[in-house]
DOFIDREN-139777 format. One record per residue (C-alpha): residue in three letters; x, y, z. Coordinates in steps of 0.2 Angstrom, whole numbers, plus 2048, in hexadecimal, padded with zeros to 3 digits. Each point is the difference from the previous one (the first is absolute). Example, Ala and Ser with C-alpha at 12.3 -4.5 7.8 and 13.67 -1.06 7.14 Angstrom:
ALA,83E,7EA,827
SER,806,811,7FD
REM end
This chain:
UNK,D46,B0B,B71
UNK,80C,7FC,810
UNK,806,7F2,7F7
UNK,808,808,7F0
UNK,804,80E,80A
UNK,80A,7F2,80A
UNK,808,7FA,7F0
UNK,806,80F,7FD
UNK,808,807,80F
UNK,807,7EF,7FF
UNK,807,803,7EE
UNK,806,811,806
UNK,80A,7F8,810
UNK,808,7F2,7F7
UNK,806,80E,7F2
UNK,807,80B,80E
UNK,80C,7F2,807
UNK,803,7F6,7F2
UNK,7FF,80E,7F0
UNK,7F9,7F3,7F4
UNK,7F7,80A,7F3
UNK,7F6,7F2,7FA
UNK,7F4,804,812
UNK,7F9,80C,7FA
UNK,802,802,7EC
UNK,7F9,7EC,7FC
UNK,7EB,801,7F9
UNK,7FD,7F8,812
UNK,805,80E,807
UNK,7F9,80C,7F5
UNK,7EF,7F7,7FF
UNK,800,800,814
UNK,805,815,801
UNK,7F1,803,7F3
UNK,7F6,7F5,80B
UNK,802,808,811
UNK,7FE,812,7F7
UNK,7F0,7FD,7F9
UNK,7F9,7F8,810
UNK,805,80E,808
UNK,7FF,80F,7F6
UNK,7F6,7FC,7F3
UNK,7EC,801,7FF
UNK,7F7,803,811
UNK,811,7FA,808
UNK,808,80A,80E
UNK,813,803,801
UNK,80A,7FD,80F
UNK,811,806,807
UNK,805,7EE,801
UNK,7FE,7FB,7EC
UNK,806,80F,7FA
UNK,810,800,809
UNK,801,7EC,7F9
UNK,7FE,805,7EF
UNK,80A,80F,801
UNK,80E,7F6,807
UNK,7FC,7F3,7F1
UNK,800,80F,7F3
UNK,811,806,806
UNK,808,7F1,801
UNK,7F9,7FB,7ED
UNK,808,811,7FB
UNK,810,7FD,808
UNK,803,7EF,7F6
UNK,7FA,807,7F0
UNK,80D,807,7F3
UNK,801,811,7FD
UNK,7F0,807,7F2
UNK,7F3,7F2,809
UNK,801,804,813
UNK,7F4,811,7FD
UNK,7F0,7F8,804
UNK,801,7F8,80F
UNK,80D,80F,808
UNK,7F1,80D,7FA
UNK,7F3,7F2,809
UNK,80B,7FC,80E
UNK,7FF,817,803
UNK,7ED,7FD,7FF
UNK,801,7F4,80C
UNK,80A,806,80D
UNK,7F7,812,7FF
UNK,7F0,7F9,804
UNK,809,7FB,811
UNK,80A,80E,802
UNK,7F3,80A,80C
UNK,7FB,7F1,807
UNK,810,7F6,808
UNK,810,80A,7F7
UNK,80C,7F5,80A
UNK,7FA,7F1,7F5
UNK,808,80A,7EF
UNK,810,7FB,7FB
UNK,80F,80C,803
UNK,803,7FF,7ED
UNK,7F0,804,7FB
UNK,7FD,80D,80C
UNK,806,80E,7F2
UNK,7F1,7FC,7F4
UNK,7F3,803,80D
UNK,7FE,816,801
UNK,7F9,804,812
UNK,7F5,80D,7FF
UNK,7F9,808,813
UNK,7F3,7F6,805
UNK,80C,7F1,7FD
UNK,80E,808,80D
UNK,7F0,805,80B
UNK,7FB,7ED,801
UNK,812,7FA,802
UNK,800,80D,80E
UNK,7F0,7F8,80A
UNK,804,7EF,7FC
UNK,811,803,808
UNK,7FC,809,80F
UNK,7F1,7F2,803
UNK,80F,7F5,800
UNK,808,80A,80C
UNK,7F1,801,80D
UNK,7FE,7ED,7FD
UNK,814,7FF,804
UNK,7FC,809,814
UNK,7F2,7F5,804
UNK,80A,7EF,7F9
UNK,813,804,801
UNK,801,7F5,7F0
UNK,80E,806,7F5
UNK,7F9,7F6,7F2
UNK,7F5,810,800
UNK,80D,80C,800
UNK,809,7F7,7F1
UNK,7EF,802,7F7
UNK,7FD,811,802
UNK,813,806,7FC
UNK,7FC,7F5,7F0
UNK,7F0,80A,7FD
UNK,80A,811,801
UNK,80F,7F9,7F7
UNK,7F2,7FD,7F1
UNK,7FB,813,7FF
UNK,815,805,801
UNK,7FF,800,7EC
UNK,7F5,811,7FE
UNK,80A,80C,7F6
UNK,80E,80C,808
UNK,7F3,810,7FE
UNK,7F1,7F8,807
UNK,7FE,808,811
UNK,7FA,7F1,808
UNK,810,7F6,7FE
UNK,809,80B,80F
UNK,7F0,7FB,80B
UNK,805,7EC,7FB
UNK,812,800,803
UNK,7FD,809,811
UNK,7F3,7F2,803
UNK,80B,7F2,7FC
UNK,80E,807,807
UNK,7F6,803,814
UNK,7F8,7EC,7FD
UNK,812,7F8,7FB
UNK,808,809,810
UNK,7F1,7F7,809
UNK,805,7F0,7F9
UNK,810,802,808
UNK,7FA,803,812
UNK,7F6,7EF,7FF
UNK,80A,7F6,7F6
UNK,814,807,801
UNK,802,800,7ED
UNK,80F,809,7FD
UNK,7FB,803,7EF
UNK,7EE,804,802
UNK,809,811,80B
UNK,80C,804,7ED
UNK,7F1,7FF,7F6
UNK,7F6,80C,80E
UNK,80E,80C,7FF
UNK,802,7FF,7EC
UNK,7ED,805,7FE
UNK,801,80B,80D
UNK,80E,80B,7F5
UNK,7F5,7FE,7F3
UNK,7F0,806,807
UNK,809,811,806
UNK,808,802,7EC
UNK,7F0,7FA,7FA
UNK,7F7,80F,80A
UNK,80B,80C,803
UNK,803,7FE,814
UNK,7EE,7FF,807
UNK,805,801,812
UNK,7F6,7EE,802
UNK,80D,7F8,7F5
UNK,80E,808,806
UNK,7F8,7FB,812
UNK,7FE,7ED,7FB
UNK,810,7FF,7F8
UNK,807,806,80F
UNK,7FA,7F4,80B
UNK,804,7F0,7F2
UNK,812,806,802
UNK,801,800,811
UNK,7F8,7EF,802
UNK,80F,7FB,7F5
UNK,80C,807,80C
UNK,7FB,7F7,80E
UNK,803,7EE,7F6
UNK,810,804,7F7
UNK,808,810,80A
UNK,804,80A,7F2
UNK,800,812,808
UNK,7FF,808,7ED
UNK,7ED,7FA,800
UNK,7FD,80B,80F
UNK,806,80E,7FC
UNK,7FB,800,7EF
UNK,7ED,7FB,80B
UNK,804,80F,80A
UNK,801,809,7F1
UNK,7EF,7F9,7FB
UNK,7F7,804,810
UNK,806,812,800
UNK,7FA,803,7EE
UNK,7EE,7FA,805
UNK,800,80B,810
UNK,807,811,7F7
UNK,7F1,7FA,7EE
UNK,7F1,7FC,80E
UNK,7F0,806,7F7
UNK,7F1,7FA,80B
UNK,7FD,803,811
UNK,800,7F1,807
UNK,812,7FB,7F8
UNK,80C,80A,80A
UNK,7FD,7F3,80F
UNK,800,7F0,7F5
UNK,810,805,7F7
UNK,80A,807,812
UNK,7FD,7EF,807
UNK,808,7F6,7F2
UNK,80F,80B,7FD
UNK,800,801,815
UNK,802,7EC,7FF
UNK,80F,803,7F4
UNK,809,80C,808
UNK,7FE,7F4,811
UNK,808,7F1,7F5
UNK,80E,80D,7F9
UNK,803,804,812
UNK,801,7EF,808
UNK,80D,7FB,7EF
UNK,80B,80C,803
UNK,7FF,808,813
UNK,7FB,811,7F9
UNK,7F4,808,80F
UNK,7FC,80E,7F6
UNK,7F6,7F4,7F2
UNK,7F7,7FA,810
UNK,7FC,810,806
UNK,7FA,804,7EE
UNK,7F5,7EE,802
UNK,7F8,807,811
UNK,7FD,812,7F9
UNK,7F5,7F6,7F0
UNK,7F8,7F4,80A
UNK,7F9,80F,80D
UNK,7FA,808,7F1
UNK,7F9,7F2,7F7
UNK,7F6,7FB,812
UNK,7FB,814,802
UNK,7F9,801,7EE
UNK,7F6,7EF,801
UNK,7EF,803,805
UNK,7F7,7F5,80D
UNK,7F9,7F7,7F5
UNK,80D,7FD,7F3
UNK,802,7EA,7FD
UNK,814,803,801
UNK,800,80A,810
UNK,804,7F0,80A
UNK,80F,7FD,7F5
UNK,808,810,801
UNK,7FD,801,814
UNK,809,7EE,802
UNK,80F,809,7F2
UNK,800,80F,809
UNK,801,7F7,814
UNK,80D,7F3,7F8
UNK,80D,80D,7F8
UNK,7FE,80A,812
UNK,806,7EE,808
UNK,80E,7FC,7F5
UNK,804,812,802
UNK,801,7FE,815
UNK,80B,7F0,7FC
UNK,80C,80D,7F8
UNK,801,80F,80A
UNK,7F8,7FB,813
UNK,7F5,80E,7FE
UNK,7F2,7F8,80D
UNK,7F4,810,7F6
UNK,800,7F4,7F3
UNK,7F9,7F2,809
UNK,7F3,80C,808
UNK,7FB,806,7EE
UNK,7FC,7EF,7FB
UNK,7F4,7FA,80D
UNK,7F8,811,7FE
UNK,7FE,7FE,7EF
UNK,7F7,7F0,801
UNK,7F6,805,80D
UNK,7FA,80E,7F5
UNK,7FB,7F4,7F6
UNK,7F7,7F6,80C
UNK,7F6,810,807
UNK,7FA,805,7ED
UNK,7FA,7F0,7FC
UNK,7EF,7FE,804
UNK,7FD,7EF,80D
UNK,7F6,7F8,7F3
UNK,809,804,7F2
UNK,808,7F3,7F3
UNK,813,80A,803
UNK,7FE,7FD,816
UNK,809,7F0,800
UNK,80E,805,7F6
UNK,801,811,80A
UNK,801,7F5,812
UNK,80F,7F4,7F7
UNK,80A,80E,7FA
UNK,7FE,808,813
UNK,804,7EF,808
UNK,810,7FD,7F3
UNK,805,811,806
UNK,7FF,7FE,812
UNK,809,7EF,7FD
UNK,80F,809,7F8
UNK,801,80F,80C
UNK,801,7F3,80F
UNK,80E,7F3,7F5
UNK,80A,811,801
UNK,7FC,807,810
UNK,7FA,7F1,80C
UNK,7F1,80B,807
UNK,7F3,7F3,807
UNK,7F2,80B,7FB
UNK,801,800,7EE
UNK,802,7EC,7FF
UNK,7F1,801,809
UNK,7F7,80A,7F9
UNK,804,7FA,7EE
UNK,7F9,7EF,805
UNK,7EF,809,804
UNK,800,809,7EF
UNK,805,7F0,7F8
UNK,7EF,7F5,808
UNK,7F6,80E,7FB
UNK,806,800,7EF
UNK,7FD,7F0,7FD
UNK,7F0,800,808
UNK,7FC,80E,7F3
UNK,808,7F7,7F0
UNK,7F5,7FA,7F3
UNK,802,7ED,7FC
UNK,80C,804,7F2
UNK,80D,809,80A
UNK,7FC,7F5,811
UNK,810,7F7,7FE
UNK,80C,80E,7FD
UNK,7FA,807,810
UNK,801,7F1,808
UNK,813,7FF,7FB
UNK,803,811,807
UNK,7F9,7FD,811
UNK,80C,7F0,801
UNK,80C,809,7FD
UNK,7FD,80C,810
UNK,7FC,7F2,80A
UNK,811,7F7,7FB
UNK,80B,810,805
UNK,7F9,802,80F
UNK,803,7EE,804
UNK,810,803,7FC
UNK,803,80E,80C
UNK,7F7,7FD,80D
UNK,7FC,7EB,7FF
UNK,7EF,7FD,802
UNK,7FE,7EF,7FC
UNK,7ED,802,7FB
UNK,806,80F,7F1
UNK,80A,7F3,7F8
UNK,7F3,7F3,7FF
UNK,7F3,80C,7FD
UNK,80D,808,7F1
UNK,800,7EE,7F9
UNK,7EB,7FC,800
UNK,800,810,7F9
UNK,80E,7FF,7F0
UNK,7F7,7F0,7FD
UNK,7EE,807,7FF
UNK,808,80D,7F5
UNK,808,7F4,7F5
UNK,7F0,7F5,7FE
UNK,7F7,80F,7F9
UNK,80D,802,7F1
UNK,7FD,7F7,7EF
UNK,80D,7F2,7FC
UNK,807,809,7F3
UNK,801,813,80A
UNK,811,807,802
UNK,7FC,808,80F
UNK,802,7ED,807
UNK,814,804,7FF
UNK,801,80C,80F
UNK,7F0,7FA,80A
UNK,809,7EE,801
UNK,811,809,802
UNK,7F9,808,810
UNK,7F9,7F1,806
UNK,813,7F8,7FE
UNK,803,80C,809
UNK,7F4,7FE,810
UNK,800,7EE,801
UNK,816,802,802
UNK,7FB,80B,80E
UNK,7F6,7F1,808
UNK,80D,7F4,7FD
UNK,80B,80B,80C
UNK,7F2,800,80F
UNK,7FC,7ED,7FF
UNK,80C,7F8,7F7
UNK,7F7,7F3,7F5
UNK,806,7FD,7F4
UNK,7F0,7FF,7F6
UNK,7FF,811,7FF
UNK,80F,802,7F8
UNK,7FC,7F6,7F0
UNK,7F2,808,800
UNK,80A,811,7FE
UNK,80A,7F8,7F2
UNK,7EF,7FB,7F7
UNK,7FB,812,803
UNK,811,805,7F8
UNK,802,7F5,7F1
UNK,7ED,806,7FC
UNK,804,812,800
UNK,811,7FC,7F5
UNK,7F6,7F7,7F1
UNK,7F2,80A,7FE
UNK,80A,810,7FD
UNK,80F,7F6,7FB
UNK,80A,811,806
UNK,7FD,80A,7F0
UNK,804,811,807
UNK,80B,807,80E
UNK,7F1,802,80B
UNK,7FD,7EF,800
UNK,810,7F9,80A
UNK,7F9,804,810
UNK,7F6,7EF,7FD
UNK,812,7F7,7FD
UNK,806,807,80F
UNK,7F3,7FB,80B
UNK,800,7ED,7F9
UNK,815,800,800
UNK,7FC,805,814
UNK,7F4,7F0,804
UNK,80D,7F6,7F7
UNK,80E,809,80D
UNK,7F6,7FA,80D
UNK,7FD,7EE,7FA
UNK,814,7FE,7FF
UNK,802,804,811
UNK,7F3,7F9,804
UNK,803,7EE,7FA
UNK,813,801,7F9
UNK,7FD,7FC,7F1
UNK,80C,809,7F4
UNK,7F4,7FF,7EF
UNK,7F6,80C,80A
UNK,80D,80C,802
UNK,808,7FD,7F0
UNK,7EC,809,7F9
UNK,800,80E,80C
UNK,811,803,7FC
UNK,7FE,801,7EC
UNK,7EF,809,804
UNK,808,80E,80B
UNK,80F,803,7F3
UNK,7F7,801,7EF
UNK,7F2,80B,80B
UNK,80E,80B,805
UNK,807,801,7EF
UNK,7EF,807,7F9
UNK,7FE,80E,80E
UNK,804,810,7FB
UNK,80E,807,80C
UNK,7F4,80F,805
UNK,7F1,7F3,803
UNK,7FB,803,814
UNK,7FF,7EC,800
UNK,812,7FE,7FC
UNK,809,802,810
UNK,7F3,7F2,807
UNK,804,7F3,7F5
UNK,813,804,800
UNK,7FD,7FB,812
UNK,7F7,7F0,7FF
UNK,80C,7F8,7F4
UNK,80B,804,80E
UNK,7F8,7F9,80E
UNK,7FF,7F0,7F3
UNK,810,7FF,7FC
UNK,809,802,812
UNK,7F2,7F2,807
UNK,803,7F4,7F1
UNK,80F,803,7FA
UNK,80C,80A,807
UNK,802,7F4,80C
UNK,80B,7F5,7F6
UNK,806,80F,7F1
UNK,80A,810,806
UNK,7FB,806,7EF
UNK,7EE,7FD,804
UNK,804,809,811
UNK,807,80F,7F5
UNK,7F1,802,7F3
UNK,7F8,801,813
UNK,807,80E,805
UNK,800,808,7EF
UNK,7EF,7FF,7FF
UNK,7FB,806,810
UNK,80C,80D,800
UNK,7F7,807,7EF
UNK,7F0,7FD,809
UNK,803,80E,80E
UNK,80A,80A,7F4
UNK,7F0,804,7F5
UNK,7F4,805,810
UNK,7FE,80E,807
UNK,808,800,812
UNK,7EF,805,808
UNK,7F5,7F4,7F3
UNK,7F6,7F2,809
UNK,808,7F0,7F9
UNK,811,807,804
UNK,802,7F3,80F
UNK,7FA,7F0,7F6
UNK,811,807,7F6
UNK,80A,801,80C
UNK,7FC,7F0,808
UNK,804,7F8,7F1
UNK,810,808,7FF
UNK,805,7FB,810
UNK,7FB,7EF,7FF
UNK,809,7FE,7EE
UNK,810,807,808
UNK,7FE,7F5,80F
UNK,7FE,7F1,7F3
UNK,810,805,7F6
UNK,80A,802,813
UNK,7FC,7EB,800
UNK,80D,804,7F3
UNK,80C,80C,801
UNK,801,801,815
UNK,801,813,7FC
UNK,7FD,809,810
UNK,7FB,80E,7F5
UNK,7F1,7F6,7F8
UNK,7FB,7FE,814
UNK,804,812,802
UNK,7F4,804,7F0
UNK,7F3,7F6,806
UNK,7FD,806,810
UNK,800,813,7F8
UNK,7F3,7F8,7F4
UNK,7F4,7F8,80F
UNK,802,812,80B
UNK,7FA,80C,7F0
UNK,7F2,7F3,7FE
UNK,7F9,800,80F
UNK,803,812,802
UNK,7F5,802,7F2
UNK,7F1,80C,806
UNK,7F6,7FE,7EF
UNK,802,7EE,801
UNK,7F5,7F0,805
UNK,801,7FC,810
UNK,802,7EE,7FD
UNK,810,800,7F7
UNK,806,80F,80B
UNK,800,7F2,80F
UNK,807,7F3,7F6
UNK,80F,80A,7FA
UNK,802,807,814
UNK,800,7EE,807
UNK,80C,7F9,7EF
UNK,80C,811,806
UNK,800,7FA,814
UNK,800,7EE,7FD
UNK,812,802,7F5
UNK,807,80B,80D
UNK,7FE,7F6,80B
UNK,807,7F2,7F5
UNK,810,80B,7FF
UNK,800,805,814
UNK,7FA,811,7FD
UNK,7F4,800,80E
UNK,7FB,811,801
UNK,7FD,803,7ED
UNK,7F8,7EF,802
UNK,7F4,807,80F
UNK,7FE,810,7F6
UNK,7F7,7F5,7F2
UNK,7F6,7F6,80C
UNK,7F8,811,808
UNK,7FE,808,7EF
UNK,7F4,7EE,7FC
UNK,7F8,802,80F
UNK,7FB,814,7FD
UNK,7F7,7FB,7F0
UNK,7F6,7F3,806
UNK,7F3,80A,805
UNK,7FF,809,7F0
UNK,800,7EC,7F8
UNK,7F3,7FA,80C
UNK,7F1,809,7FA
UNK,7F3,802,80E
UNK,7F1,7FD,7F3
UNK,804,7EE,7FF
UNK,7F8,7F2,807
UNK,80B,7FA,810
UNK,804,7F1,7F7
UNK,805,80A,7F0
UNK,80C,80B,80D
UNK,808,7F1,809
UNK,803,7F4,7EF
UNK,80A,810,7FB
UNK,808,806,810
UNK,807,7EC,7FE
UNK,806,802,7EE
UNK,807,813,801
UNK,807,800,813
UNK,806,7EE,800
UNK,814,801,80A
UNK,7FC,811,805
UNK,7FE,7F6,813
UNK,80F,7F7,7FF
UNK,80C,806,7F7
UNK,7FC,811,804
UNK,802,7FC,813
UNK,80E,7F6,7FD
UNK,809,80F,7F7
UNK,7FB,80D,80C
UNK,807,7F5,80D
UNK,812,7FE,7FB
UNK,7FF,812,7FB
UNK,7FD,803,811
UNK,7ED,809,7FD
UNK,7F6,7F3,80D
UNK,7F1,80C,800
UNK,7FF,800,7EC
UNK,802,7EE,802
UNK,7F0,7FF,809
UNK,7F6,80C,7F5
UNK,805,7F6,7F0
UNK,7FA,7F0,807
UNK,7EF,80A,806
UNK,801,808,7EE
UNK,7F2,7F6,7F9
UNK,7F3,7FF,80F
UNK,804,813,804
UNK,7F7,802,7EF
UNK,7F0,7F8,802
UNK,7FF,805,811
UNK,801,812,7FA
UNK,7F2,7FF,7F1
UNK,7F5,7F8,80C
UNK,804,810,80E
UNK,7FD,80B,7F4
UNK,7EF,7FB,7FA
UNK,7FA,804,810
UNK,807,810,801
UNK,7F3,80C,808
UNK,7F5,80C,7F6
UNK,7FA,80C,80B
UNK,80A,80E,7F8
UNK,7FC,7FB,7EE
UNK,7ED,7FF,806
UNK,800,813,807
UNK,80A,805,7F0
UNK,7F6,7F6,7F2
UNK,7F4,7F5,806
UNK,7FB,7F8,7F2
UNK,811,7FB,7FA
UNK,804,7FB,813
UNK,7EF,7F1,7FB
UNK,808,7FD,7EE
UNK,811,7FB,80A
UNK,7F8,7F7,80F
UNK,7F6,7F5,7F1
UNK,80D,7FD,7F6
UNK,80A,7FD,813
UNK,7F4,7F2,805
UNK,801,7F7,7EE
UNK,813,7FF,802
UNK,7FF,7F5,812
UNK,7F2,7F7,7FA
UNK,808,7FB,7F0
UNK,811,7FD,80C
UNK,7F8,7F4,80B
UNK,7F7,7F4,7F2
REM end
């Protein structure tokens, strides 16, 4: 039997390339068909999937060759045939012969399980061969008749699995089809608030690839339908939360605060009317503590902030220690702390969000190990780079790589995971120098690039982060082919940013810095774009946002760039303005607060303005102490005293002199020392007050006292 059924998929094959009707209507062929059908169906035989679908193709073709009056047979056997597989594997029936084939209820039923086992298979593989067959599946059960009640239920069906093919696969017209039988499913039933729901959300995933703002308000408009036409008690959460996310994507398209307020008020709601219980109540928490951010990054309302972190702490206290939701709780606590200390600086919360982040990964199941791993090199790599302990950037990278190791080849999460570790291998690059590190950033890079292959606009953080390591290569080495990348990178990435997008002003700035070191040198007009693009970097941040003095630091050294030009004493006059707000920046990190005082003191100086140059020099000096955290190793402390405070001695004291200020001149070149000397004085402050006042906490601080000199004197 294998063989003649062999022979005639054979037959079959050659017929669908070539169209020769003699393939299928010679007595060979014939004698063969009858052959395989009796072996098969006829007597005791058993038939199968595969030889019907054989013979039904042979039957079809026969009745496609044959004139008009003799085709009857085989079209009524090649029904029969592909009828008996219908229940059984309806993606194997031809479109054209999907007409002929009546499904009744248990046939939709089937199509239903068979899809949604695809599905599950789908989570555990990530193969999108599986999500190909199960949209096939339900494609095969679209044909039941306009009043059948179960067609609504399989357009809705299709429409939420091709939108999933989207998120995996970036298939632009995967996201039309989703949206197509998504309208269909709400005519079909009449506006079940469930259709209207999942449409909503197909339309907005359309949004966020194309930026048509019609598809969110008409997904608005959706949302709002399914929120006033809730029937269960369970749906009022589920349906806030989705038209809460639209109303946040509405609001960050066109600036309008009161759509985000609309997105906090729903997403409070949808959390409040989730029970402890409830599978998505992790979801809507991480919406509800996201929106509240983006929300703080608009107004400055520090409530916001506050809101967040108590939310996922919430979280953290209702879900039990054991329990399968405890890692994710800890994560979404730790992410929280992370952002509230990005916008405020406040030590404590870096601190503690580390913690959070160890324990949820101590917590996580195998499965979501390497998420969480991802997360806590994350912390690790922002406190490095506030504070610059050398042993957080090494242990970020041993981390991001575990993480990385734990993913499938073929996951997409290996995008952002190798992204991050781009990013941390760039920072150790700047600490030792080798240059090792630095290819191996691009490596990290060009990973993350090809496996998302920036489908979406969420993705061209990873282009970012690669078109950096390439930056640093061309200053690095020279070599201009490095640059010429970074450059195309930085501009095509810049061109896909929405203007309201919070990374925009970020990579307005590092093509700036790029251009004014590459080439600006020799191009005024590079010089210009410089300015240009700095200029819109600070113009789109709020003046007491952290981030504000990496955007004026580019400014100013864009505009000191272009003077190499123009010998325009105003572009001086500009720049030192640009240095003076950065390192005046209260919010901002205290590394690029120093670098911008010593940049505005060293060209005073360079111009003979010796007091505004000693001005600079002693506003360096005053944030060294804030740069110079006192929880790093001594050697961690003097490597970056060396990096942040380097010319403080000399030049400081050589300004302060002809400024005629010899005592300053004395503090400046003490500056550095002063600060160590003062750490190490104030660890051994006495604690006898503390002891009568609270004795317990007065042992907590002695302990942690003792650890500090120990670790200082290694």
């Amino acid at each position: 039997m294998d063989e003649l059924l062999r022979a005639i998929r054979h037959r079959v094959d050659r017929f669908l390339v070539t169209h020769e009707p003699g393939l299928l209507l010679s007595r060979e062929a014939v004698a063969e068909a009858n052959a395989l059908w009796s072996a098969t169906f006829g007597g005791a035989g058993e038939g199968t999937v595969e030889v019907a679908h054989a013979l039904g193709m042979f039957a079809m073709g026969r009745a496609a060759v044959l004139p008009d009056g003799q085709d009857q047979d085989d079209a009524r056997q090649a029904v029969k045939l592909f009828r008996m597989i219908a229940s059984h594997a309806p993606e194997l029936v031809p479109e054209q012969m999907r007409q002929y084939i009546p499904l009744g209820a248990r046939d939709v039923r089937e199509r239903y399980e068979r899809a949604a086992e695809l599905l599950r298979q789908f989570e555990e593989r990530r193969d999108v061969a599986l999500l190909d067959e199960a949209a096939a599946v339900l494609r095969s059960a679209v044909d039941i008749p306009a009043d059948d009640g179960a067609r609504a239920s399989v357009l809705n069906a299709l429409g939420v699995m091709l939108s999933n093919r989207f998120e995996h696969t970036g298939d632009a017209g995967s996201l039309d089809e989703a949206v197509t039988r998504g309208r269909e499913a709400v005519v079909a039933d009449g506006g079940s608030p469930l259709y209207q729901s999942n449409l909503g959300v197909s339309l907005r995933n359309r949004y966020h690839h194309r930026r048509d703002p019609a598809d969110l308000d008409e997904a608005v408009r959706c949302g709002e339908a399914a929120v006033r036409g809730t029937g269960r008690p369970q749906d009022p959460a589920m349906y806030r939360a989705m038209l809460g996310l639209t109303y946040r994507a509405r609001a960050e398209h066109t600036g309008d605060l009161s759509d985000l307020d609309r997105a906090v008020d729903l997403m409070r709601a949808a959390v409040a009317g989730s029970a402890v219980d409830d599978p998505d109540l992790g979801k809507r928490t991480t919406n509800l503590t996201s929106v509240l951010t983006s929300r703080y990054d608009l107004r400055g309302n520090a409530a916001d902030l506050d809101e967040a972190v108590a939310v996922a702490d919430t979280w953290v206290q209702r879900t039990p220690v054991s329990g399968p939701d405890r890692a994710a709780a800890l994560g979404l606590l730790a992410s929280c702390l992370e952002d509230r200390h990005d916008r405020t600086g406040n030590r404590v919360d870096i601190e503690h969000g580390i913690r959070a982040a160890r324990d949820a990964v101590r917590a996580s199941a195998d499965m979501d190990r390497a998420e969480h791993l991802s997360r806590l090199e994350r912390l690790l790599r922002s406190r490095f780079r506030r504070y610059g302990a050398l042993a957080d950037i090494i242990a970020a990278i041993e981390t991001g790589r575990q993480a990385i190791a734990l993913l499938p080849t073929n996951s997409p999460d290996r995008a952002w995971m190798n992204s991050h570790l781009c990013s941390a291998l760039r920072s150790l690059f700047f600490v030792n120098g080798r240059v090792e590190d630095l290819r191996a950033s691009i490596d990290a890079g060009r990973a993350a690039v090809a496996v998302r292959s920036l489908r979406s606009v969420h993705d061209l953080g990873h282009a970012t982060n690669l078109a950096g390591a390439l930056a640093d290569m061309a200053y690095h080495t020279g070599e201009p082919h490095y640059a010429d990348e970074a450059i195309q990178i930085m501009r095509d990435t810049i061109e896909r940013t929405p203007a309201t997008d919070r990374y925009r002003p970020s990579r307005l700035s590092n093509l700036s810095n790029l251009l004014q070191r590459t080439r600006a040198p020799h191009s005024r007009s590079a010089a210009d774009e410089a300015v240009r693009l700095a200029r819109d970097a600070v113009g789109l941040t709020d003046p007491a946002a952290p981030g504000l003095e990496f955007h004026q630091l580019a400014l100013a050294d864009a505009l000191l760039a272009r003077h190499a030009h123009s010998a325009s004493p105003a572009d001086l006059d500009e720049a030192v303005a640009a240095y003076q707000h950065a390192a005046g920046q209260q919010s901002g990190a205290p590394d690029w607060r120093i670098a911008a005082a010593r940049e505005w003191a060293s060209l005073a100086a360079r111009r003979g303005q010796w007091a505004k140059a000693v001005d600079g020099y002693v506003s360096a000096a005053d944030l060294l102490d804030v740069a110079i955290w006192p929880g790093l190793d001594r050697e961690d402390r003097e490597r970056k005293l060396l990096n942040v405070a380097r010319d403080l001695g000399t030049g400081g004291a050589a300004s302060a002199l002809n400024a005629g200020r010899a005592g300053t001149a004395v503090s400046l070149v003490e500056a550095g020392r002063a600060v160590i000397w003062a750490q190490l004085l104030n660890s051994r402050t006495d604690l006898t007050r503390l002891s009568a006042a609270n004795p317990q906490l007065a042992v907590r601080l002695d302990a942690v006292r003792r650890s500090m000199a120990t670790r200082s004197d290694d």
